[in-house]
OpenMM code with the backbone's topology and positions (N, CA, C; nanometers):
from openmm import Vec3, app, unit

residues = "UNK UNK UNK UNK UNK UNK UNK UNK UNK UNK UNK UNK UNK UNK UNK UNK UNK UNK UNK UNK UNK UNK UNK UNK UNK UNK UNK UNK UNK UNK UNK UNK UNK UNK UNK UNK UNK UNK UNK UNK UNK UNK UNK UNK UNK UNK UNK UNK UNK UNK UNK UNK UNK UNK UNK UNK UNK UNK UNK UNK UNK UNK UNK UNK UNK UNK UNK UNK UNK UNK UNK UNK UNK UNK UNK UNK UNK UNK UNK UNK UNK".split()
positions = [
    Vec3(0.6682, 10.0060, -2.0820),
    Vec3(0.7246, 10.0258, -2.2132),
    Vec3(0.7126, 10.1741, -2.2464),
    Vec3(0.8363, 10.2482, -2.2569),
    Vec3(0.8219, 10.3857, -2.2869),
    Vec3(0.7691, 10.4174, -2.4430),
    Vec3(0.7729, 10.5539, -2.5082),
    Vec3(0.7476, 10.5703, -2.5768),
    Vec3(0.8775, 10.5254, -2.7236),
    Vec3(0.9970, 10.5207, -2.6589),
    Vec3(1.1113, 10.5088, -2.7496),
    Vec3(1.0901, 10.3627, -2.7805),
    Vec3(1.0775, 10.2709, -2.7244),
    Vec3(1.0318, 10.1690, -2.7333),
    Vec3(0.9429, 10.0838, -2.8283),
    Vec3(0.8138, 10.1740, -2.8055),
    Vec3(0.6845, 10.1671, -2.9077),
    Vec3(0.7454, 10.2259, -3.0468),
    Vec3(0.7539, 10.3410, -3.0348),
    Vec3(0.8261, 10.3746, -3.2018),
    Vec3(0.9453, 10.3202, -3.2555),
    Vec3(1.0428, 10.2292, -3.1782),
    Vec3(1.1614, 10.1580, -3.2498),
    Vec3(1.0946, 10.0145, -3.2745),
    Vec3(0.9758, 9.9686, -3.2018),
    Vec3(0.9032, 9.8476, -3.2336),
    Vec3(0.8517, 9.8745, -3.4041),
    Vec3(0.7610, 10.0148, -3.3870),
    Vec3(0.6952, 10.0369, -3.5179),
    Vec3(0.7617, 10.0180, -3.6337),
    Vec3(0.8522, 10.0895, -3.6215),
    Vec3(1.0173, 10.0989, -3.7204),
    Vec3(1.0049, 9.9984, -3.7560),
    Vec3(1.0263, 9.8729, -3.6741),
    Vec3(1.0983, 9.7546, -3.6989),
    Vec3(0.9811, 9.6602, -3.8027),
    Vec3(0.8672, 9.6582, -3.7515),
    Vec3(0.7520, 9.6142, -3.8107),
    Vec3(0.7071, 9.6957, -3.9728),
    Vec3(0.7683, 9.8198, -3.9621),
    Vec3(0.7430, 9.8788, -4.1204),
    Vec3(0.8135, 9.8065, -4.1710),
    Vec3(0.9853, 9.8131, -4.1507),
    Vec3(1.0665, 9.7928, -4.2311),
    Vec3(1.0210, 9.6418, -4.2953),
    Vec3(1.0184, 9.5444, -4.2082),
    Vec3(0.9570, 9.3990, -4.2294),
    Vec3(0.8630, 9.3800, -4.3483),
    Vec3(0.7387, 9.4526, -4.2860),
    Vec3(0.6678, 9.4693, -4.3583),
    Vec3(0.6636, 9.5116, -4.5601),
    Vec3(0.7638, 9.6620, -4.5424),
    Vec3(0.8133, 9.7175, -4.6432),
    Vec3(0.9057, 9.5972, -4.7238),
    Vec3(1.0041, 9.5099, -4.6410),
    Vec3(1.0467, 9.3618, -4.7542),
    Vec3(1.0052, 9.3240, -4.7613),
    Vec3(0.8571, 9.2436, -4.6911),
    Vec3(0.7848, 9.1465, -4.7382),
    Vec3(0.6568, 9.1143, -4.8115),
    Vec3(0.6598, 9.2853, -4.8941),
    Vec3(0.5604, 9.2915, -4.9515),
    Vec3(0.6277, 9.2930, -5.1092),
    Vec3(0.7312, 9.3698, -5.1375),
    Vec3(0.7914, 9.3107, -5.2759),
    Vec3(0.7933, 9.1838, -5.3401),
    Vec3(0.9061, 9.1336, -5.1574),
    Vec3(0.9127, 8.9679, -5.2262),
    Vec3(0.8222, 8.8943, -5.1814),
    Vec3(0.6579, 8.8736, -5.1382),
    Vec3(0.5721, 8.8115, -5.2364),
    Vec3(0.4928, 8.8452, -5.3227),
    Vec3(0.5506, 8.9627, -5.4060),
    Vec3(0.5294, 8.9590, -5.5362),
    Vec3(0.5460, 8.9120, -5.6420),
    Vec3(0.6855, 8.9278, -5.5461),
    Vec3(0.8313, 8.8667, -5.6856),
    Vec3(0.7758, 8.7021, -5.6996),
    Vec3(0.7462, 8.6860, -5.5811),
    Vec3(0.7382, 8.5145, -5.5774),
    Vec3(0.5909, 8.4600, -5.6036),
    Vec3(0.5035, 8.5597, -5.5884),
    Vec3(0.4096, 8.4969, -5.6323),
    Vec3(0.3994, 8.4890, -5.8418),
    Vec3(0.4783, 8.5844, -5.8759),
    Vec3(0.4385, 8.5888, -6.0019),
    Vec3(0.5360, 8.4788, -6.0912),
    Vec3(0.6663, 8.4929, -5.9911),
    Vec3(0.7221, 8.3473, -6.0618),
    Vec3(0.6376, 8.2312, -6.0431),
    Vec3(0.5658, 8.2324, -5.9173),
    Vec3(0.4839, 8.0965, -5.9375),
    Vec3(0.4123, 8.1219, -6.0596),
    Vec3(0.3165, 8.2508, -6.1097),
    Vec3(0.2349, 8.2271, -6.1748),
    Vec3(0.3249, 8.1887, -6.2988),
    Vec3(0.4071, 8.2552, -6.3199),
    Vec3(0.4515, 8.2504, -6.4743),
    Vec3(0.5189, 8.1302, -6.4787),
    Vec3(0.5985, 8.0555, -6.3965),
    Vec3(0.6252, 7.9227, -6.4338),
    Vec3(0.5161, 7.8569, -6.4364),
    Vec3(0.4075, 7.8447, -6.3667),
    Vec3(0.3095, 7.7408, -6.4078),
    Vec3(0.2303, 7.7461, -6.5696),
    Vec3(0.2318, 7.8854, -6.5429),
    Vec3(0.1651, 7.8853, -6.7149),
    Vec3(0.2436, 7.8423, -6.8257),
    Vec3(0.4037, 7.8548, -6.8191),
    Vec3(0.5158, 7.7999, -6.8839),
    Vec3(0.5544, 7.6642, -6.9528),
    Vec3(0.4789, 7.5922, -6.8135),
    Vec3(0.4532, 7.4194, -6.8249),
    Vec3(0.5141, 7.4098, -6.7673),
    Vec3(0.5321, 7.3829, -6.6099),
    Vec3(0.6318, 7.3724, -6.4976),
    Vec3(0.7345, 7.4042, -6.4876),
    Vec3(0.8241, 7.3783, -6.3760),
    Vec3(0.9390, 7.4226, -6.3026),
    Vec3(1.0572, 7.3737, -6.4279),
    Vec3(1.0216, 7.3093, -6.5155),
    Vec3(1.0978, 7.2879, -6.6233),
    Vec3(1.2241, 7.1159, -6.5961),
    Vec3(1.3307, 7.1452, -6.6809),
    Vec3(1.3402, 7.0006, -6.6980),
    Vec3(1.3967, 6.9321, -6.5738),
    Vec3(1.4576, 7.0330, -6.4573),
    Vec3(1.5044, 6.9499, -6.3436),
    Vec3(1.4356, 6.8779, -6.2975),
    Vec3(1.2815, 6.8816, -6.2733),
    Vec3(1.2088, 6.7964, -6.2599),
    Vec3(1.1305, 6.7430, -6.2821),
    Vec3(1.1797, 6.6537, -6.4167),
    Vec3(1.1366, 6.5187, -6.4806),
    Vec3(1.1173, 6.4120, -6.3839),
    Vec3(1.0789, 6.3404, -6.4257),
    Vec3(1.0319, 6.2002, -6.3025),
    Vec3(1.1402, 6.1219, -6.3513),
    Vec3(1.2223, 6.0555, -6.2462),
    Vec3(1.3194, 5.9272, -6.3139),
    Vec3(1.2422, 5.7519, -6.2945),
    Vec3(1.3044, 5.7564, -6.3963),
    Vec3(1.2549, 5.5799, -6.3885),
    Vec3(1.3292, 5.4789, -6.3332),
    Vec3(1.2990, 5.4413, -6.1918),
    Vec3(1.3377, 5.3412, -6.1029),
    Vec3(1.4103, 5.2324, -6.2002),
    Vec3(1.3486, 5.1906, -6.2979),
    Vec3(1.4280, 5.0162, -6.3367),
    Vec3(1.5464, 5.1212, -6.4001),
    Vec3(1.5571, 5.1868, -6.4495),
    Vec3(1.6314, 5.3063, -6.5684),
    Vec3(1.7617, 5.2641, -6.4427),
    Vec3(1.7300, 5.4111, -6.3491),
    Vec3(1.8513, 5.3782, -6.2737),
    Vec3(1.9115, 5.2667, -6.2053),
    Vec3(1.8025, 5.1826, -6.1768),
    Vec3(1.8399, 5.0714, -6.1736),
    Vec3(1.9852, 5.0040, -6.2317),
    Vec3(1.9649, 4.9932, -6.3668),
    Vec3(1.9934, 4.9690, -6.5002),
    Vec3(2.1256, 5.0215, -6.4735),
    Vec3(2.1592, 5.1557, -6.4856),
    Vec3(2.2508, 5.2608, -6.4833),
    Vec3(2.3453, 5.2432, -6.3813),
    Vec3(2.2700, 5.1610, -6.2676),
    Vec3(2.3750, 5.1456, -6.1444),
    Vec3(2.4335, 5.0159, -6.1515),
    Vec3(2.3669, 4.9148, -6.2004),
    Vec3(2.4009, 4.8011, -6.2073),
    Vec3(2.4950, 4.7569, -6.3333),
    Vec3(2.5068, 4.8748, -6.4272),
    Vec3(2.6434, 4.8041, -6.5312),
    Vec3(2.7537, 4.9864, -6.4902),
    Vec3(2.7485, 5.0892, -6.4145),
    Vec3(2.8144, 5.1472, -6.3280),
    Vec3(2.9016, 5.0415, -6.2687),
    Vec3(2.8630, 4.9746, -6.1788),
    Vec3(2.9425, 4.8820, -6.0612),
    Vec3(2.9997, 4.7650, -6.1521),
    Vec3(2.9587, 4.7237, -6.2594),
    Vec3(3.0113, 4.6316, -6.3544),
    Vec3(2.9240, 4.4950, -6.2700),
    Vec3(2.8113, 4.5195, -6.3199),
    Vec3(2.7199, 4.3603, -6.2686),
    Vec3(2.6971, 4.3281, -6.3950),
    Vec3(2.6567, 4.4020, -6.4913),
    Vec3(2.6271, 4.4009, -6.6514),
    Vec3(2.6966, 4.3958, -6.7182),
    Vec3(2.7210, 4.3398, -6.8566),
    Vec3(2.8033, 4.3945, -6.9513),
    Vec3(2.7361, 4.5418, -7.0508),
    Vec3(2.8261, 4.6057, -7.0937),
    Vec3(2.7580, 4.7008, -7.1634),
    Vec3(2.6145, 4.6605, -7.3007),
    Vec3(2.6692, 4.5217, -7.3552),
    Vec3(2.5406, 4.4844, -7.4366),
    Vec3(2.4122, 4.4379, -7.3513),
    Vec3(2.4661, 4.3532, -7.2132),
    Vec3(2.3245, 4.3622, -7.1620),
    Vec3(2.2418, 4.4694, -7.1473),
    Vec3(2.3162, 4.6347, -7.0752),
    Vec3(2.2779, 4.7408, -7.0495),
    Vec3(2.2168, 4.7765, -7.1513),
    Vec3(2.2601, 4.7705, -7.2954),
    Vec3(2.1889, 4.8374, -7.4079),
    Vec3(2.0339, 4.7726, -7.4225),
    Vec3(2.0689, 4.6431, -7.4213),
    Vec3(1.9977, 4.5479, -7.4223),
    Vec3(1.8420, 4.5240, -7.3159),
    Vec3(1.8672, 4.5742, -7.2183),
    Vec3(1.7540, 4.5910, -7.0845),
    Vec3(1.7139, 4.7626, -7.1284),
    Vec3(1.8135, 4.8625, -7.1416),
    Vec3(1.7495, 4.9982, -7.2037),
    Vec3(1.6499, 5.0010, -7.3235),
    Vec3(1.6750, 4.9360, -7.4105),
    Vec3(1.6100, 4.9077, -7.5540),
    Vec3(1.4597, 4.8513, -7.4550),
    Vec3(1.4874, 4.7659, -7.3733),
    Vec3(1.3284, 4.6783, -7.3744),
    Vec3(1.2598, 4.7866, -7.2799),
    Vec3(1.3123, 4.8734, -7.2194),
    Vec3(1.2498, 4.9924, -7.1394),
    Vec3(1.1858, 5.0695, -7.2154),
    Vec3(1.2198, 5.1069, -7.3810),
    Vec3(1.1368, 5.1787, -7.4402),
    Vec3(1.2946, 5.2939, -7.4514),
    Vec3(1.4025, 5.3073, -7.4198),
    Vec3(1.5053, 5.4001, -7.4357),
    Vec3(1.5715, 5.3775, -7.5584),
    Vec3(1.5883, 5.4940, -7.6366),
    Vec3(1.6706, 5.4681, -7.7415),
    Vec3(1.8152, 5.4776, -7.6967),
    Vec3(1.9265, 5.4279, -7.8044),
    Vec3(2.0438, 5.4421, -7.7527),
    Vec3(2.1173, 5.6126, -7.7752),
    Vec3(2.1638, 5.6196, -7.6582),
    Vec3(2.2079, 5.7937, -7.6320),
    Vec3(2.3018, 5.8267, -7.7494),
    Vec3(2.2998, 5.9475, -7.8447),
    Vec3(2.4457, 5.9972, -7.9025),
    Vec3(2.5603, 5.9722, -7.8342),
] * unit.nanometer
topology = app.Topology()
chain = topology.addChain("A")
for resn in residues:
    res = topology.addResidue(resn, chain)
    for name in ("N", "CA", "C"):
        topology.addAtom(name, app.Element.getBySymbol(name[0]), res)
């Protein structure tokens, strides 16, 4: 391995180096600041299995829409605007 070699290796390892020290900055501080925020926010809410359930089963028309209201209400869901 000549010397041109060793110094286009070095190069290559700064430059690397030189991006990958910004971005885990960048990324560590979004972690911090979203966590202190109260999480990753509303995309990830937990869904409720019987819910979609529910949602798929008067979708395909297995339900009528008063049953649907009707099984939502006993889930604890109010009815949507």
């Amino acid at each position: 391995m000549g010397f041109g070699a060793v110094a286009g290796l070095t190069i290559l390892i700064t430059v690397i180096i030189s991006l990958a020290i910004p971005f885990a900055i960048i990324w560590l501080l979004v972690v911090v600041f979203r966590n202190v925020a109260g999480g990753p926010g509303p995309r990830w809410t937990p869904r409720d299995p019987a819910a979609d359930a529910l949602r798929y089963r008067f979708a395909s028309g297995q339900i009528t829409q008063a049953e649907f209201e009707e099984a939502m209400r006993a889930l604890g869901y109010e009815k949507r605007p």
